[in-house]
C-alpha positions in Angstrom: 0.0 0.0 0.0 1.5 3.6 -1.0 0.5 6.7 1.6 0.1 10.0 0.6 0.4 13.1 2.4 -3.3 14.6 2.6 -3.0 18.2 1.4 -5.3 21.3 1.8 -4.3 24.1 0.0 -6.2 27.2 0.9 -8.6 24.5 2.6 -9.6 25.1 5.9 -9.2 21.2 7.6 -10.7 20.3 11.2 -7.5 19.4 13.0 -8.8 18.0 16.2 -11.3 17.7 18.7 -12.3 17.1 22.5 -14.8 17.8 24.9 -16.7 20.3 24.0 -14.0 22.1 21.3 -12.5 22.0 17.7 -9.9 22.9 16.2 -9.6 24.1 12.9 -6.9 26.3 10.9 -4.9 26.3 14.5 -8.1 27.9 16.1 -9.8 26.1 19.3 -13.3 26.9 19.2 -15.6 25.8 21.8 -19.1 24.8 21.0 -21.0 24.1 17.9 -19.4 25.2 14.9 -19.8 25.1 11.3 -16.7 24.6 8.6 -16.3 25.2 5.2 -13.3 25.4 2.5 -13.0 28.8 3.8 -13.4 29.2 7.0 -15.1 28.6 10.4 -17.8 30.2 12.1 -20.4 29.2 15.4 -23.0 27.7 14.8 -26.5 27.5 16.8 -27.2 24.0 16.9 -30.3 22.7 15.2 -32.6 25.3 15.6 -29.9 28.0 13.1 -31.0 26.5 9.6 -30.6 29.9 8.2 -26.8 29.2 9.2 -26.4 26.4 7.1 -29.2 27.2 4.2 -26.8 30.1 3.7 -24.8 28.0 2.2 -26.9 26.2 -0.4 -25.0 28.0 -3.6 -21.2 27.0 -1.6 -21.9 23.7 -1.8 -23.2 20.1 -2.5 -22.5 17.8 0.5 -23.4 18.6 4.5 -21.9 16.5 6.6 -23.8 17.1 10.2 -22.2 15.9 13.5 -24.5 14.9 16.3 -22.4 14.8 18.9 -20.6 11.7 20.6 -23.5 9.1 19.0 -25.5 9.2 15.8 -28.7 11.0 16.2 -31.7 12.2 13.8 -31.5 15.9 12.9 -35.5 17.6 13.2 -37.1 16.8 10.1 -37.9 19.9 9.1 -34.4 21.2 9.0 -33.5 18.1 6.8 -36.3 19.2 4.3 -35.1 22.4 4.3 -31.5 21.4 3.1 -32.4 18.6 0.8 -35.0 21.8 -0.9 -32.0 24.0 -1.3 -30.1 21.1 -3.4 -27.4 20.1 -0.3 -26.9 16.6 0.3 -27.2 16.2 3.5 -25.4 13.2 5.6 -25.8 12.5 9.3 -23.6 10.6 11.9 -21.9 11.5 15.0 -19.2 14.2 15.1 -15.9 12.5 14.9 -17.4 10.1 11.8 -18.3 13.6 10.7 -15.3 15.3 11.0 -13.3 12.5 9.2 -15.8 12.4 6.4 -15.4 16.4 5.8 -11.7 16.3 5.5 -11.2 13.5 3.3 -14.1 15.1 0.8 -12.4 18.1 1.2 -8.7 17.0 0.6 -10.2 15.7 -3.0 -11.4 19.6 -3.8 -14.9 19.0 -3.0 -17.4 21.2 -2.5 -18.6 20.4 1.2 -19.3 21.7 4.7 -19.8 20.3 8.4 -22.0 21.4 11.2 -20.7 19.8 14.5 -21.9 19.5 17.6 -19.4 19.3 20.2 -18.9 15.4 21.0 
């Protein structure tokens, strides 16, 4: 098997986590956040839809992190994102984190909302 050095770019990669933090771009931020190619920003949880409908034109896959277990995001806000064209992918945040920086590392066009695990 041959390894290759992951590399970002101008990519903004989640470089860690712990209770109740993340770090991303050599930034610990506490709390919920949400990530993208370009940056990082707080995000309110389940109830801030507008947060991550903003992003409908940025993008084509949301990966959403649910904390330390898989959980089901409201309905409603999953309706809301699959209407504004994002696929939308659910699993707890560490799956979630991993999932986002591979995607990413390839040059695609994706996001993550995360819960703090």
């Amino acid at each position: 098997m041959q390894l290759h050095e992951i590399r970002f770019d101008e990519a903004t990669p989640i470089q860690g986590y712990g209770p109740g933090f993340f770090r991303v771009a050599g930034e610990v931020m506490e709390g919920a956040i949400r990530v993208t190619a370009t940056g990082v920003r707080r995000w309110g949880g389940f109830d801030d839809g507008e947060t991550l409908l903003a992003l409908a034109d940025e993008i084509d896959v949301l990966f959403i992190g649910t904390g330390p277990e898989t959980t089901h995001i409201p309905a409603d806000l999953r309706s809301a994102l699959e209407e504004a064209g994002m696929g939308v992918e659910c699993m707890h945040s560490a799956a979630a984190c991993r999932s986002y920086n591979v995607l990413l590392s390839e040059g695609r066009r994706v996001a993550a909302a995360l819960l703090p695990v």
